[in-house]
C-alpha positions, 0 to 999 in steps of 0.5 A, spaced: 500 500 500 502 506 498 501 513 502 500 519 497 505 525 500 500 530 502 496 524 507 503 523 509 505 529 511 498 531 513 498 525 519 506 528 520 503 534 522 499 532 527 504 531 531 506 539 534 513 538 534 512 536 526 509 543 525 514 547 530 520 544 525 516 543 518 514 551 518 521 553 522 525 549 516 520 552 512 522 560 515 528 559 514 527 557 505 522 562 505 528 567 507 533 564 504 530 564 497 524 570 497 519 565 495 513 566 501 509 562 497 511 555 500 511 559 507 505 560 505 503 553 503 507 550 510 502 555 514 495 552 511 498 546 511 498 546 519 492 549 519 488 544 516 492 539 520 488 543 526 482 545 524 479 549 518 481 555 515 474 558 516 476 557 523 482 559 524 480 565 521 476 567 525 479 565 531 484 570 528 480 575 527 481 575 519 476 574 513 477 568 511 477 569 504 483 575 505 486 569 509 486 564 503 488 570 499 494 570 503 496 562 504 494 561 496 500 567 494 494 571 490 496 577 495 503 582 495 507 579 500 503 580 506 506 584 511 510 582 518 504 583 522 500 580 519 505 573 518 506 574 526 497 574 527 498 568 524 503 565 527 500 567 533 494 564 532 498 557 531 501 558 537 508 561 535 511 568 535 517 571 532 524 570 534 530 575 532 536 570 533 544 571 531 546 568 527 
């Protein structure tokens, strides 16, 4: 029997410390190469591992589309305050580290 990937990453998401290395790793490429589009996936990703993205925006105080328009990359590059409500909302916070 195979597994498709996103079933398998899915059920890897479940596990909290997953997510926290799964979007950490996914920060990191996103500052690396520019692309927040893959961050952005990572992010919804995590979210439909929690709950529902309707939810969540609520939870966060978005609208919900404005919010898919985020994860889905049709939006400019969404400022830091808004990728900090969203990690917030997931129960992360922004850290500034040396390097």
């Amino acid at each position: 029997m195979t597994i498709k990937f996103d079933d398998y990453l899915n059920q890897e998401l479940q596990d909290p410390e997953f997510q926290q290395l799964w979007l950490r790793q996914t920060i990191l490429e996103y500052i690396e190469d520019g692309d927040y589009k893959e961050f952005f996936r990572a992010l919804e990703q995590v979210i439909k591992a929690r709950t529902t993205v309707s939810e969540f925006a609520g939870k966060i105080g978005m609208n919900r589309v404005q919010l898919v328009d985020i994860l889905h990359g049709r939006t400019k590059t969404p400022s830091l305050v808004t990728i900090g409500r969203i990690l917030s909302g997931l129960g992360y916070s922004l850290d500034v580290k040396s390097a």
